[in-house]
N, C-alpha and C positions, 0 to 999 in steps of 0.2 A: 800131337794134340788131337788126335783121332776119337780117341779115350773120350775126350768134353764132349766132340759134338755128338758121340751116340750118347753119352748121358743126357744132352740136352733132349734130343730126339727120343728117345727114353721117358724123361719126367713127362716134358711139355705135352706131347703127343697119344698118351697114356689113355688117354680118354676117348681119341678122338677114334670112331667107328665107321662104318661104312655108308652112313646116309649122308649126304648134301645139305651142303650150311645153307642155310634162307638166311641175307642179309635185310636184317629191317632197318629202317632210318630212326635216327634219334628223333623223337615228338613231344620232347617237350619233358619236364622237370618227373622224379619220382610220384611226386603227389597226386599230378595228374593221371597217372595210368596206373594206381592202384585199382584194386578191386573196393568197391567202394560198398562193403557189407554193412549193415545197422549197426551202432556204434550202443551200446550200453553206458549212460552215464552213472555217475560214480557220484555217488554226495559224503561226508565223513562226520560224521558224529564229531561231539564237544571231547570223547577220549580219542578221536583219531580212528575207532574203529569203522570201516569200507563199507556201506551197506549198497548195491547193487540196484538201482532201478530200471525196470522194462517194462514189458507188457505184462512182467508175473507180477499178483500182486502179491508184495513180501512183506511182513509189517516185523514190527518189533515187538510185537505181544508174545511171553513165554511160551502159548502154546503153538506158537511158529518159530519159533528159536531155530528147532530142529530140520527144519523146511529149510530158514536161511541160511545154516548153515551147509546143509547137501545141493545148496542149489548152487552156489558163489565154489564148494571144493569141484562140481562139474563145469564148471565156468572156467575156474581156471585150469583144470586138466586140458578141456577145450585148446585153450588158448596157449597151453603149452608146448601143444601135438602142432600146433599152428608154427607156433615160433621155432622148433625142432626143425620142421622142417626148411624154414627160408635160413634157419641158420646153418643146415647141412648144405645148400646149394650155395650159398655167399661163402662157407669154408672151403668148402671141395675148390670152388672158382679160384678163389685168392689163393689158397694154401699152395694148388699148381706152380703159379704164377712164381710165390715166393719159392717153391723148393727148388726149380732151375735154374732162379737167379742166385739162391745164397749158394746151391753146387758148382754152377759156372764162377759165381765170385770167387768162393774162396779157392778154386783149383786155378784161378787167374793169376790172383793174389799171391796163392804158393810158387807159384810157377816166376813170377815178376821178381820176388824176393830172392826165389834160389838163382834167377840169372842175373840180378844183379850184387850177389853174396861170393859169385864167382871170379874175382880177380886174379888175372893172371901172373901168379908171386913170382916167377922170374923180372920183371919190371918192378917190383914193387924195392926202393929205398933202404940202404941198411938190414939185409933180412938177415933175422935171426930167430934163435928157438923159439919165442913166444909166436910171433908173427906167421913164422911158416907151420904151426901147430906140431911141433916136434915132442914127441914125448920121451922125455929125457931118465925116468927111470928107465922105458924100455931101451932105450939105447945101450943108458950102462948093462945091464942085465944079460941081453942078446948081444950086440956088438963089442962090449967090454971099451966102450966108449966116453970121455970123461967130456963135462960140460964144457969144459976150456979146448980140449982136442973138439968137437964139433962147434964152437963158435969159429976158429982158427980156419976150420974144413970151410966154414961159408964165406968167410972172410975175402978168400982166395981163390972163391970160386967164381964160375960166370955160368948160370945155369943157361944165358940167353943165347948161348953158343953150341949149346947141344941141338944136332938135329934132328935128333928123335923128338928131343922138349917141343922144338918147333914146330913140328909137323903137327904134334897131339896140342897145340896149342892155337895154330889155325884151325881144325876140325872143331874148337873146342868154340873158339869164335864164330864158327859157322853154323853150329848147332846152335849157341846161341841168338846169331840175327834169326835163323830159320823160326825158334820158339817165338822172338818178339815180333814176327810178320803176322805166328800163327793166332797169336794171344788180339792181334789187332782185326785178325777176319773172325776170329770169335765175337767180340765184340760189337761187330758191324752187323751179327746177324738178328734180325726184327722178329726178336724174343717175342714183343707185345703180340705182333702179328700173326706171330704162331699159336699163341695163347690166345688168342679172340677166335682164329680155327679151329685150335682142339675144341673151346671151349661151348662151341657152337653145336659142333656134333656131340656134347656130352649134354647139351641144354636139350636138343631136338629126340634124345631118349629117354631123359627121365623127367622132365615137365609136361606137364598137363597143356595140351595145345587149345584146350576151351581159354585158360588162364593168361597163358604168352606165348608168344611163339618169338625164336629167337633168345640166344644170350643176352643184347641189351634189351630187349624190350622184357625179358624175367628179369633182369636186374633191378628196372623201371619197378615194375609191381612187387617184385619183393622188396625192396626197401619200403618203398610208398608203402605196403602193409605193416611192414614191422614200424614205419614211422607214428602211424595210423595208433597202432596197438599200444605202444607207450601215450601218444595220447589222450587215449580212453582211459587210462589209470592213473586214476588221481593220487597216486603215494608221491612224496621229493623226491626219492629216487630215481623212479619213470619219470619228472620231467627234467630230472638232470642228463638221463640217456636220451630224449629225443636232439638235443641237440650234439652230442656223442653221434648220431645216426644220422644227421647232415655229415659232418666229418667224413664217416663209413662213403657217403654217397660221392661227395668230393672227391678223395683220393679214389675211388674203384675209376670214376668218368673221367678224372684227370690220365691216370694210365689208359682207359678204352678209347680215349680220342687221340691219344699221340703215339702213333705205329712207330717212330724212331726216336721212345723216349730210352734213354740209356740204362745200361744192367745197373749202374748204384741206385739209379733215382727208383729203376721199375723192383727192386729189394728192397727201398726203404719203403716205399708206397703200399705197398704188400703187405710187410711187415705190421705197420702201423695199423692197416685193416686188420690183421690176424688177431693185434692187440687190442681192439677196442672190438670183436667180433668174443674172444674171450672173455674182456671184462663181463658182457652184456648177459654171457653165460654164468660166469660166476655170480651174478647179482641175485638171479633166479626170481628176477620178476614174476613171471610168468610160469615155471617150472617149481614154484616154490611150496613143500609139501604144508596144510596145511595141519592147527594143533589139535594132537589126540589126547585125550587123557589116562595113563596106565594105569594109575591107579587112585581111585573116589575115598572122598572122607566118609563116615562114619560115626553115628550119636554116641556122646560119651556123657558120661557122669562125673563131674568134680565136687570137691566141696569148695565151701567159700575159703581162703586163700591160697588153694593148692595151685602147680604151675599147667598153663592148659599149652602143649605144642598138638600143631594141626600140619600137617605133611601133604599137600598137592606133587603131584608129578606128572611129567606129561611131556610129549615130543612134539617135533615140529622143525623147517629149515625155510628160514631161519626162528634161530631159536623163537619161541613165543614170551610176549610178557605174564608176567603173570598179576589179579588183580582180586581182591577177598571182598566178598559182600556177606555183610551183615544185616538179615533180614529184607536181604533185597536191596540193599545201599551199598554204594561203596566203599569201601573202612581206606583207610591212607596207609595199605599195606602192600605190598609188589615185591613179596619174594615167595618162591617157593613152601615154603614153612612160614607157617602162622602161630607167634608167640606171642602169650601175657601173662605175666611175671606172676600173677596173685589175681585169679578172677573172684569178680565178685556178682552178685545178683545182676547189676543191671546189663554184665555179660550174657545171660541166659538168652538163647534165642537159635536161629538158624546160620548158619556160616556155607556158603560157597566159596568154590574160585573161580574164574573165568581166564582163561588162554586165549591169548590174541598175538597174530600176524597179519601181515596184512594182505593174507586169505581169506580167513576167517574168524571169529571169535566163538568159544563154547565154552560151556559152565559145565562142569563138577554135578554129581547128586547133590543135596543137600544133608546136611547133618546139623539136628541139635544138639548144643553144651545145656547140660542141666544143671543147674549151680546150686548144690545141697547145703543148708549153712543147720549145725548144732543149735539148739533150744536155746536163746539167752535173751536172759529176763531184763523187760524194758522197764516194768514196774514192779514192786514187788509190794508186796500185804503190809500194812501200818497196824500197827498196835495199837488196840481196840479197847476204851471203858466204858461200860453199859450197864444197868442195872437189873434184878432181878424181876421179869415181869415187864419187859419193856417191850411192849407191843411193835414198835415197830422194827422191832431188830437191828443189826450191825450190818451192815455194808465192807466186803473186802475186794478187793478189787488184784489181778494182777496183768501183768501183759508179757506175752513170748512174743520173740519172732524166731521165725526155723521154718524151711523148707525142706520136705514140705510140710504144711502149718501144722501145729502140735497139739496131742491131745493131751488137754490140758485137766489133771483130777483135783479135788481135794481132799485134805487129811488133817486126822482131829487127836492131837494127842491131850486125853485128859489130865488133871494135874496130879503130879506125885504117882506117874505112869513111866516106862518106856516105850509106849505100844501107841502104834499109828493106828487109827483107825479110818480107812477110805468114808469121806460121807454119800450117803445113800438117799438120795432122797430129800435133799436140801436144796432148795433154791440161792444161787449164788450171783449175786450180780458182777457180772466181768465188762468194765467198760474197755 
């Protein structure tokens, strides 16, 4: 068992360098011994999108759009480089912890199973081909040996009577008490206590001694900060991990207080931090890139019932919503592509999009739909009787609608004519 304990000395100890652990005393909860920086509160609009309050003053008037949004993608880059790193020092810590415990396990485990898989088949009842693992094509084959002549052979035999068997079968019991003494001083030895010294001399070279000095007292403040951080961001998700991040605190202090807690327990405990240390990365609170736009709409020309598609696209992680405003409103549309089946006039206007995560939100250029509708007559001319000499003339009247508005002529065909003639110079009343 030589082999484990340099593996353990190996993983555990990997960190640990040449400078002296400074033992601090525990003082008290996470909370209290973070670093206790201005906290940016969070307010959320009636769509849910994050607007940032501080000392900047940020408003929601279009012509700051652009402001809020580069101020909140630096906020959170900020706060990313922030969380990077307390989550590189809480994985290095645990992930040690856990890789000697699951190496020491499972070579414990293998080692426990092979000795006790080992039974000594001369005692073992009725032995035959299956039990003593005989393989009985090779037999026929090689020995020209038939199923019935080797059951007969064992029948009759007495393996327990050889003493060669014997001899390699004391040595074989002896090797194995020797492995179950060895698999019990493995066990015995105070894994935790090694990892709270490696872990000391790996805390005393790469943290910042303004911030903490010591493994527990970094552990103190980085949690208390990442606790701190989910706090301040008001999305469900951060306030579902700040209580995730109690958890984190529990198990790391429950193994930092008990120097003779056992390899299962100090593997599961480990473990379980790895896995809520993961989650917290995968969520990308903090790390989450915010929505770009690749490619802006553009004014188009339709006529009145042609089909109008409008194409936004755009990146972001996590993916961003998507949300179309009309004229500055928000139409009840959230997808990608903006469709209407037959537009008509009172479509005519400006169209955006707006991308939102809960980084950021940004709008698209804007683009007008011009909705062009053909000439048709809403009134047309009634036929007219008047008399010769009739001072005050006739009255025609017509009415178009068409976008855009029509110029409208008139035309005189005389009778027992084909020929139009445009009139020139007549006054026409068009109500």
């Amino acid at each position: 068992m030589d082999f484990i304990m340099g593996t353990i000395a190996d993983v555990i100890l990997s960190n640990s360098k040449t400078r002296n652990r400074r033992d601090i005393p525990y003082v008290g909860n996470s909370f209290n011994n973070a670093n206790k920086s201005e906290n940016l509160k969070n307010t959320t609009d009636t769509n849910s999108t994050i607007f940032l309050q501080s000392r900047i003053n940020i408003t929601e008037n279009p012509d700051d759009e652009n402001s809020n949004y580069q101020y909140r993608v630096k906020l959170f880059k900020l706060n990313c480089e922030k969380f990077e790193q307390i989550d590189s020092f809480l994985t290095e810590a645990v992930q040690t912890l856990f890789s000697v415990t699951n190496v020491t396990k499972t070579t414990l485990d293998n080692a426990t199973s092979l000795m006790e898989n080992r039974t000594v088949r001369a005692n073992m009842p009725n032995m035959n081909i299956s039990n003593l693992g005989i393989n009985f094509t090779e037999a026929r084959m090689t020995y020209n040996l038939s199923y019935v002549e080797i059951e007969q052979h064992l029948s009759s035999s007495n393996i327990s009577n050889d003493t060669e068997y014997a001899t390699a079968n004391e040595a074989q019991n002896e090797l194995a008490n020797d492995t179950y003494k060895a698999i019990d001083r493995i066990k015995s030895i105070p894994i935790v206590l090694l990892w709270k010294q490696a872990m000391n001399n790996f805390t005393n070279q790469t943290q910042d001694a303004s911030v903490c000095i010591g493994f527990q007292d970094c552990l103190l403040v980085h949690i208390g900060t990442l606790q701190e951080m989910y706090n301040s961001t008001l999305i469900p998700v951060a306030a579902n991990m700040t209580q995730t991040i109690r958890h984190i605190e529990e198990n790391i202090f429950l193994i930092f207080k008990n120097n003779s807690m056992t390899l299962d327990d100090a593997y599961y405990f480990s473990k379980q931090v790895l896995d809520i240390l993961g989650t917290a990365r995968n969520l990308k609170i903090f790390c989450a890139i915010p929505p770009k736009i690749t490619s802006h709409l553009h004014n188009i020309t339709l006529m009145k019932g042609e089909h109008l598609t409008m194409q936004c696209s755009g990146t972001g992680d996590p993916l961003p919503s998507f949300v179309w405003l009309f004229n500055g409103k928000e139409m009840n549309k959230s997808t990608e592509t903006l469709v209407i089946a037959s537009v008509s006039r009172s479509d005519e206007g400006f169209y955006q999009c707006q991308l939102k995560n809960h980084v950021a939100a940004l709008k698209s250029s804007r683009a007008y739909l011009v909705v062009d509708e053909s000439p048709t007559f809403t009134l047309h001319p009634q036929d007219q009787v008047s008399v010769v000499g009739n001072s005050s003339g006739i009255v025609m009247t017509c009415d178009v609608e068409a976008n855009p508005p029509a110029d409208i002529k008139w035309y005189f065909q005389a009778k027992g004519t084909d020929v139009f003639e445009q009139l020139k110079g007549k006054v026409l009343q068009l109500d």
